[in-house]
C-alpha positions in Angstrom: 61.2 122.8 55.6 62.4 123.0 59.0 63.5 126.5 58.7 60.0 127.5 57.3 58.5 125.8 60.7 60.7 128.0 62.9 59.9 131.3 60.9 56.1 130.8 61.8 57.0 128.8 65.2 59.3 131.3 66.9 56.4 134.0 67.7 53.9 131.7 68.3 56.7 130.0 71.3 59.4 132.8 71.9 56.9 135.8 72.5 54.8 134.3 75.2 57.9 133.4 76.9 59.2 136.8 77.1 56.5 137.9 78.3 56.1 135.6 80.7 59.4 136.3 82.1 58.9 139.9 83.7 55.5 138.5 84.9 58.2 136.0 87.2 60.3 138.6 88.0 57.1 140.8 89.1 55.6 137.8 91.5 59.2 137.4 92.7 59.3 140.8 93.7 55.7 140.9 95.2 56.8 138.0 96.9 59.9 139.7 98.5 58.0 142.6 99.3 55.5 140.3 101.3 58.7 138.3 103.0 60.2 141.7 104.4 57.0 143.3 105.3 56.6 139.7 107.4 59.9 140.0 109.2 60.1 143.5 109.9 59.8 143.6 113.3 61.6 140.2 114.0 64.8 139.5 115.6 66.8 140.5 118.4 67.1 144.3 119.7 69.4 146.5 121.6 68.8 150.3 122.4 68.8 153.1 124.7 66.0 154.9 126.4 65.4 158.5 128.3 62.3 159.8 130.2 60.6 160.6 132.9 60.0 158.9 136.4 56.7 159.5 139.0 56.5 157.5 142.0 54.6 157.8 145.0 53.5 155.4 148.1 54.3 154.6 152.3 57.5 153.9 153.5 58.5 152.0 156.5 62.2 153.4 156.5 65.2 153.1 159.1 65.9 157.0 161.2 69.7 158.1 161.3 69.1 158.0 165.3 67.5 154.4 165.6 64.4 153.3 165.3 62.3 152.9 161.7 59.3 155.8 161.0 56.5 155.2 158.7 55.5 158.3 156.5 54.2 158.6 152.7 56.6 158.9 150.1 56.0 161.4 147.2 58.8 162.3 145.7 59.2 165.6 142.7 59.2 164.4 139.2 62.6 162.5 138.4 64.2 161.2 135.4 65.3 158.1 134.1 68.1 156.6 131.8 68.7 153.2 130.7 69.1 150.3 128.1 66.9 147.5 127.0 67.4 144.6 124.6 65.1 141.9 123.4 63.9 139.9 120.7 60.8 139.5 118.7 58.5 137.2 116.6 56.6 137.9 113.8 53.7 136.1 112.6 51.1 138.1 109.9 50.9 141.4 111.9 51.2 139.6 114.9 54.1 140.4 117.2 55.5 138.0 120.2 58.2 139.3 122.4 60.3 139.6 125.6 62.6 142.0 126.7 65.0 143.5 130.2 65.3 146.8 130.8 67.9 148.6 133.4 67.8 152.3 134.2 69.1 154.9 136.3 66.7 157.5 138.1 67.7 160.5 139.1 65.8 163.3 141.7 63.3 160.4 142.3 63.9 161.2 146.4 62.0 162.9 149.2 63.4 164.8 151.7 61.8 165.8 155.1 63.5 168.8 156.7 64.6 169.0 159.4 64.6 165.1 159.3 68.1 164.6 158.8 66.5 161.1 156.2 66.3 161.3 152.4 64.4 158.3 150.3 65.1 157.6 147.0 64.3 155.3 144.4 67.8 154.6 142.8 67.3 152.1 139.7 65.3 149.7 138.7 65.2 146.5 136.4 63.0 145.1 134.2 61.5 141.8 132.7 58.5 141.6 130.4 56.8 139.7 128.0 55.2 141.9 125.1 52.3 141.1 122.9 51.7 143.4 119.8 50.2 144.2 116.5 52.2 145.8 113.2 51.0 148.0 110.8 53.1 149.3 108.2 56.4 150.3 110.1 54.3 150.6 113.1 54.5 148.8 116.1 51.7 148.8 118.9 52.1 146.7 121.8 51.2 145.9 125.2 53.4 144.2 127.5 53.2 142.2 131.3 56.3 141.1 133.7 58.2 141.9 136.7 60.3 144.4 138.4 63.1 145.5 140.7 64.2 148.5 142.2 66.6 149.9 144.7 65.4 151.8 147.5 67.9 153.9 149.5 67.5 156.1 152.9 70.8 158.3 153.3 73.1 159.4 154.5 74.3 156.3 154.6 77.4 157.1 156.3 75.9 157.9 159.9 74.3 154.3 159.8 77.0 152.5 161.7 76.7 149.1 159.7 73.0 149.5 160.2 70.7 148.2 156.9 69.9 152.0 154.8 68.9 150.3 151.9 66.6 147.4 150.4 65.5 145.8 147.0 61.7 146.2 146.0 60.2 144.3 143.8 56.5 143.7 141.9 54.7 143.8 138.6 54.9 146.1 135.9 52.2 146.5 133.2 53.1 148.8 130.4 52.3 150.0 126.9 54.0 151.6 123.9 54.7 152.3 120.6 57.7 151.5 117.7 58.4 153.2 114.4 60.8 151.8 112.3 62.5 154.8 110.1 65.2 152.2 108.7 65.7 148.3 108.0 67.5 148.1 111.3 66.6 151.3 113.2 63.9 152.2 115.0 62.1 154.6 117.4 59.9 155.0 120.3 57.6 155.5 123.0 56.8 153.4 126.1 54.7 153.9 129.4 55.4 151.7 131.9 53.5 151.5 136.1 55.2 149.2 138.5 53.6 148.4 142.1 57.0 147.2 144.4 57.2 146.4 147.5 59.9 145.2 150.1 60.7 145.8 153.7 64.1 147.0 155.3 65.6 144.4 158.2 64.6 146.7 161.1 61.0 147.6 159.7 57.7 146.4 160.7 56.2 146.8 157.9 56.4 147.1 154.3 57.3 150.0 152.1 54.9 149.8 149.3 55.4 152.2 146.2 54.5 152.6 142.6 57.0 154.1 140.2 56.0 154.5 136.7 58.2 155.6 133.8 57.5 158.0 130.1 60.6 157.1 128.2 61.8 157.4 124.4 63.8 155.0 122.9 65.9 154.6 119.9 67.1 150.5 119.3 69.1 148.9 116.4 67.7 145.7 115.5 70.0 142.8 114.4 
């Protein structure tokens, strides 16, 4: 009798439940998909970026024969090379960040012939908070923080001990964009405008200038 009960029992009990199974497996999946589309732009980050550097502004500079001179400062089209690393939070397509940033310039500099004084912008540093918003592997953010740069008048070596170079510092507002093409990897594009300021020890007066940056990155994320 009991056998006769399974015969009709088992497809009316088993069936269901195999189907029911890939129907898990399916929600599991969905689920997964949801989970890494979630954290796809989380975690900490650590890349390298190349670009392009405009600046322009007034100087109040120290002369190679005494004496400081104030003049504009607009300097050829430069480039720039450096490294960043931060570390982002995801909520819903919502991105929370902050990040530093270091890079090298190079030709950012005026020269003034037959002034024997060159100016140059020789690096700056950055700090920043960024807010942004994820579609897909897309990234678009904006971001707001703080800079540092170092400001050179050379050569240095007919100073005589005398102050040739100072640290400027100010705000930086930027905005970009992120592609990741991998799990970990990703790509780039980021335009950033600093206004620094800072006076050398002999000056009267500030020199005031705004660099701004067009630089690709590539970054791993961890």
């Amino acid at each position: 009798m009991r056998i006769v009960l399974w015969r009709f029992a088992a497809p009316v009990f088993i069936f269901p439940l195999l189907q029911f199974i890939p129907d898990v497996a399916n929600a599991q999946n969905g689920a997964t998909g949801n989970i890494a589309n979630y954290s796809a732009f989380q975690g900490a980050y650590f890349g390298l970026e190349l670009g392009a550097a405009f600046s322009d502004g007034t100087t109040d500079y120290p002369l190679v024969s005494g004496g400081t001179s104030n003049a504009p400062f607009d300097p050829g089209n430069g480039r720039s090379f450096g490294a960043l690393a931060g570390y982002n939070w995801q909520r819903g397509d919502i991105i929370y960040g902050a990040e530093v940033r270091y890079s090298n310039l190079t030709d950012v500099l005026q020269k003034n012939p037959p002034a024997l004084e060159t100016r140059e912008v020789l690096e700056f540093a950055d700090i920043r908070g960024r807010v942004g918003y994820a579609k897909g592997d897309f990234l678009f953010y904006g971001a707001l923080g703080w800079s540092w740069a170092r400001f050179r008048v050379h050569p240095s070596l007919f100073f005589e001990g005398r102050e040739s170079q100072t640290t400027l510092d100010g705000f930086n507002i930027g905005l970009g964009m992120e592609y990741n093409f991998s799990e970990r990897w990703f790509v780039g594009a980021d335009y950033t405008y600093r206004d620094i300021s800072g006076r050398f020890d002999e000056a009267s007066r500030d020199s005031d200038i705004d660099l701004s940056t067009i630089t690709a990155r590539v970054a791993y994320r961890f």
